[in-house]
VMD Tcl script that builds the backbone (N, CA, C; Angstrom):
set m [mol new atoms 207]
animate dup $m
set s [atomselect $m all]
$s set {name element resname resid chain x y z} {
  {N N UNK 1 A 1.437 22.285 4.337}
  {CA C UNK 1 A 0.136 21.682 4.270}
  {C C UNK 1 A -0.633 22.012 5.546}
  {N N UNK 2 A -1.827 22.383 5.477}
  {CA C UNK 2 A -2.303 22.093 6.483}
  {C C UNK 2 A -3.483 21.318 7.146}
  {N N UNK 3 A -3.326 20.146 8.167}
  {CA C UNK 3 A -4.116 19.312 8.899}
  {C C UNK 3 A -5.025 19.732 9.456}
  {N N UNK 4 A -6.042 19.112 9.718}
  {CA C UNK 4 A -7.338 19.053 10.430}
  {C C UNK 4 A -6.936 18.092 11.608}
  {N N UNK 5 A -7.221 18.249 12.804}
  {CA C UNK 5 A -7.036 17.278 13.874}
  {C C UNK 5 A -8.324 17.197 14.480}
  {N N UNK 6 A -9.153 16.320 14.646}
  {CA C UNK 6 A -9.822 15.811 15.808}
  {C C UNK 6 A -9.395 14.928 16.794}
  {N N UNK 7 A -10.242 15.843 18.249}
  {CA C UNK 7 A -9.523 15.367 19.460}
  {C C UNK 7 A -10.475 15.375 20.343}
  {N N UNK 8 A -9.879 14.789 21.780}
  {CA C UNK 8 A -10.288 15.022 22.979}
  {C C UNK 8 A -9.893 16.207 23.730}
  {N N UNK 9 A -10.196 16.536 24.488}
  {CA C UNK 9 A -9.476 18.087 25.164}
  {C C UNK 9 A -8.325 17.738 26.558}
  {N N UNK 10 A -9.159 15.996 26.749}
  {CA C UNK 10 A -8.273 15.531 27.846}
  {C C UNK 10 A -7.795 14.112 26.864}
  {N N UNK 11 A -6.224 13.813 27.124}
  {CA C UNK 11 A -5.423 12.706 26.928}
  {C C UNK 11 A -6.142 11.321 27.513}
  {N N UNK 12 A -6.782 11.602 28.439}
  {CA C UNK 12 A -7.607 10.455 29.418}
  {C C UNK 12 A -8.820 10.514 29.365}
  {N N UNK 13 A -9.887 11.106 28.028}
  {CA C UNK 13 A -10.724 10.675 28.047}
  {C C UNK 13 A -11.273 9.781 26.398}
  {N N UNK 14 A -12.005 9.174 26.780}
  {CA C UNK 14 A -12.751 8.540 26.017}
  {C C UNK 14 A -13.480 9.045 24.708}
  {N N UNK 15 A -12.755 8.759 23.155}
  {CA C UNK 15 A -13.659 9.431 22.348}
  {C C UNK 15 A -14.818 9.548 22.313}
  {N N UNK 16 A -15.674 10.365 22.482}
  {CA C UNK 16 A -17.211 10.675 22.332}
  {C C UNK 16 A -17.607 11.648 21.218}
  {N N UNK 17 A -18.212 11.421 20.161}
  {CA C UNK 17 A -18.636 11.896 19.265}
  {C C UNK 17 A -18.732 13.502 19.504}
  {N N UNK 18 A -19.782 13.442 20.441}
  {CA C UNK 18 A -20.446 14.884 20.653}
  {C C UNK 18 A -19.279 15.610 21.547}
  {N N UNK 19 A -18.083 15.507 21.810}
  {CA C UNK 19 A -17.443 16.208 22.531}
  {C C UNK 19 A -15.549 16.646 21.877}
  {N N UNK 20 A -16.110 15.271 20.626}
  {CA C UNK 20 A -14.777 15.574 19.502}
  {C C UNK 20 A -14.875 17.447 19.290}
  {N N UNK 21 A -13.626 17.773 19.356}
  {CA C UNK 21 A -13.302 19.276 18.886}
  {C C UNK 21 A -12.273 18.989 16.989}
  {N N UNK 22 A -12.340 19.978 17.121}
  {CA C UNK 22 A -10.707 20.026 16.156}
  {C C UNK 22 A -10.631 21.510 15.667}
  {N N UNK 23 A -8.836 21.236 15.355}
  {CA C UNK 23 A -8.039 22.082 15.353}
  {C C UNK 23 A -7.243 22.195 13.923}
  {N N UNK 24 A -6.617 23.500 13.208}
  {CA C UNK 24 A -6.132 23.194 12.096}
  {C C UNK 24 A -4.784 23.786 12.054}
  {N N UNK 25 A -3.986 22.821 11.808}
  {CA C UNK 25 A -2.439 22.858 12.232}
  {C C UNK 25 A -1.286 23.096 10.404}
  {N N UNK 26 A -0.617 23.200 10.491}
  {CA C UNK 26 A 0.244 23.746 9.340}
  {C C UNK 26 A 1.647 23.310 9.956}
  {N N UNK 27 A 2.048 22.267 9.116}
  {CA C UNK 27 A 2.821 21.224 9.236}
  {C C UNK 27 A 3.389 20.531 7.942}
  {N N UNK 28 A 4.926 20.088 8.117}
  {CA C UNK 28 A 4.756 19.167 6.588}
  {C C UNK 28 A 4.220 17.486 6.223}
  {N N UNK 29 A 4.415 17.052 7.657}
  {CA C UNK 29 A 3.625 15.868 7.578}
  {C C UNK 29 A 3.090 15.316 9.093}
  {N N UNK 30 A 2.180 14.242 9.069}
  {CA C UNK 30 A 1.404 14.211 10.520}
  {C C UNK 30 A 2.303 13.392 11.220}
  {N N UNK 31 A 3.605 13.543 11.330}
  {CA C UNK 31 A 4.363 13.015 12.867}
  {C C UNK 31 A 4.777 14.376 12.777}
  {N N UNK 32 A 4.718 15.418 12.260}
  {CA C UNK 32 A 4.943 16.613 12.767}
  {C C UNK 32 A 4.177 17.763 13.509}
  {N N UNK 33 A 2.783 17.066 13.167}
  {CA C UNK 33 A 1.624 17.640 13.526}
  {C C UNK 33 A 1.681 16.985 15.145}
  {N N UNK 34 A 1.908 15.570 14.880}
  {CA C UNK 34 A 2.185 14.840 16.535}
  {C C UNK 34 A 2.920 15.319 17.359}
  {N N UNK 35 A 4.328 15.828 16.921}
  {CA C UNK 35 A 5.209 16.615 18.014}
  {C C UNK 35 A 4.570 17.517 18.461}
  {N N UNK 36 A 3.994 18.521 17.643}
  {CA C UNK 36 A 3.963 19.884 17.718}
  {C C UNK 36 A 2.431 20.121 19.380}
  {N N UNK 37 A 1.961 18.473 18.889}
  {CA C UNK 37 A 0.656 18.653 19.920}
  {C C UNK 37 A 1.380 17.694 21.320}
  {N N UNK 38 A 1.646 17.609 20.944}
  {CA C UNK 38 A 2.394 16.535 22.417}
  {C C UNK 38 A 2.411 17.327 23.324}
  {N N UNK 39 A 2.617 18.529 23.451}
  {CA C UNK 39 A 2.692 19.054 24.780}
  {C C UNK 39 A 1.076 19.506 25.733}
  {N N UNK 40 A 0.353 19.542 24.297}
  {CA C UNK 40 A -1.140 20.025 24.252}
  {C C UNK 40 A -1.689 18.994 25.571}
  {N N UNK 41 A -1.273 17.385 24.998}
  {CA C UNK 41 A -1.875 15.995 26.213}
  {C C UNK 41 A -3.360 16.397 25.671}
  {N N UNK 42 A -3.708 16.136 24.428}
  {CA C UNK 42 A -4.923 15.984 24.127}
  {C C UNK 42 A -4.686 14.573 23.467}
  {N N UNK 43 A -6.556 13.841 23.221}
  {CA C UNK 43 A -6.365 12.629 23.041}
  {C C UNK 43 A -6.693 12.774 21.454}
  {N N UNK 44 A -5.711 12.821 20.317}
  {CA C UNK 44 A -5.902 12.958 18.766}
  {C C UNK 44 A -6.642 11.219 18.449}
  {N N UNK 45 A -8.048 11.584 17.686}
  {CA C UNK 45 A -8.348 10.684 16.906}
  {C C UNK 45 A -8.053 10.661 15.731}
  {N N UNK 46 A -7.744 11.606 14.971}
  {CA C UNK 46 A -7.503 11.515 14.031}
  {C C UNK 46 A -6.965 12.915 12.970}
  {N N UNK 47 A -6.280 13.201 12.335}
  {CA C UNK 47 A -5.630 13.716 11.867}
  {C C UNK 47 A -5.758 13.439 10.193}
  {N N UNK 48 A -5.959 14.575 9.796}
  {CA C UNK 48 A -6.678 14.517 8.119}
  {C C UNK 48 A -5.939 15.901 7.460}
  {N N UNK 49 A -5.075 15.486 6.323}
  {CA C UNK 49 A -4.407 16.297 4.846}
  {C C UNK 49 A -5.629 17.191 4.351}
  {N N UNK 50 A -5.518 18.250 4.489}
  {CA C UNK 50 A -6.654 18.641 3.643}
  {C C UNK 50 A -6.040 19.200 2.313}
  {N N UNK 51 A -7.048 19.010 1.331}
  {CA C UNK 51 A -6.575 19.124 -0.233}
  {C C UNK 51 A -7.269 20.724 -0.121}
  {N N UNK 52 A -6.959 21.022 -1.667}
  {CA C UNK 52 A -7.455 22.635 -2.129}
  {C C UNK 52 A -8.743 22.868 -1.873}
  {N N UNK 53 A -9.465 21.867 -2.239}
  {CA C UNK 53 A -11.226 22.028 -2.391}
  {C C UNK 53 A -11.558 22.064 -1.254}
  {N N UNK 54 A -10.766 20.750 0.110}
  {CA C UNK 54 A -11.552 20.598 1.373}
  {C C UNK 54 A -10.801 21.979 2.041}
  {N N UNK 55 A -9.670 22.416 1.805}
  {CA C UNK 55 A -9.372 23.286 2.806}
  {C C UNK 55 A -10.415 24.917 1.984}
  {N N UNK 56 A -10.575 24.941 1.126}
  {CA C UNK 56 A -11.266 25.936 0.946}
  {C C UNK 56 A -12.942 26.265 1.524}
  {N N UNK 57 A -13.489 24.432 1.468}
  {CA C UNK 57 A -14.595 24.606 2.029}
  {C C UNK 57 A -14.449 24.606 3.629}
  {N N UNK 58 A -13.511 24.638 4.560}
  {CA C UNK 58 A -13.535 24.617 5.839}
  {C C UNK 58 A -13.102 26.091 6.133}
  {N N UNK 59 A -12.153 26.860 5.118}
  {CA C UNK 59 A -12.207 28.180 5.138}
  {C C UNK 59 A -13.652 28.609 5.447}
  {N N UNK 60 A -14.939 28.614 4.838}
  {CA C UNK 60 A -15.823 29.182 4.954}
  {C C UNK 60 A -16.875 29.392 6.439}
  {N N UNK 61 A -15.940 28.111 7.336}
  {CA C UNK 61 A -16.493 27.892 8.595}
  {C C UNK 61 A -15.896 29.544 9.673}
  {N N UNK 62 A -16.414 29.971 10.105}
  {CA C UNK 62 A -16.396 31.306 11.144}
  {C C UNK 62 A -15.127 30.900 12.110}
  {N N UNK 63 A -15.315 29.135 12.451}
  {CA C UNK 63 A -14.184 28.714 13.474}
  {C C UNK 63 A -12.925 28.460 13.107}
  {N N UNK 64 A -12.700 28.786 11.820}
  {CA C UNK 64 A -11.464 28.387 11.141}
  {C C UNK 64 A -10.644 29.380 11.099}
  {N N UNK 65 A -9.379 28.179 12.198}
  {CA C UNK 65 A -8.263 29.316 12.509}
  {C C UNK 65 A -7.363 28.343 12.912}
  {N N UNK 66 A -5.813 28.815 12.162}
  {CA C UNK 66 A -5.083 28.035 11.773}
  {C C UNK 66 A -3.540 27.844 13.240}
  {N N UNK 67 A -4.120 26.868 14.119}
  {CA C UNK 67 A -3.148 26.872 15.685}
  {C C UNK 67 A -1.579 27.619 15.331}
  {N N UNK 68 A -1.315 28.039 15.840}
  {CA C UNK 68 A 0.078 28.436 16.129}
  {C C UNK 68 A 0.728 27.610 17.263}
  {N N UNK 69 A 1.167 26.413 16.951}
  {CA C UNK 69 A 1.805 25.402 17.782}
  {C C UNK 69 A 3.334 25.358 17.812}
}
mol reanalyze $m
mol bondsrecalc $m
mol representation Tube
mol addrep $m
């Protein structure tokens, strides 16, 4: 499967809308997606399954590229 993660870039900062990133990870479930970033020390808000339809429409984004963690 693969996850969508939004994050902070620092572990110690404060979610802020305009400074959320994310990343798309390939994993079988999200405490695996958690290990795999733990070393990253980014601050994850949230972490999202993407289905056929959503991962196809985020395919179409230029930034979509799948982490090698």
């Amino acid at each position: 499967m693969i996850f969508k993660v939004l994050y902070q870039e620092f572990a110690s900062e404060v979610p802020v809308r305009e400074r959320t990133q994310s990343m798309y990870v390939e994993a079988k479930t999200e405490r695996e997606v958690r290990k795999k970033l733990a070393e990253k020390n980014v601050n994850i808000e949230y972490i999202q399954v993407l289905n056929e339809d959503h991962l196809a429409y985020e395919k179409q984004s230029e930034d979509f590229q799948v982490e090698n963690v």
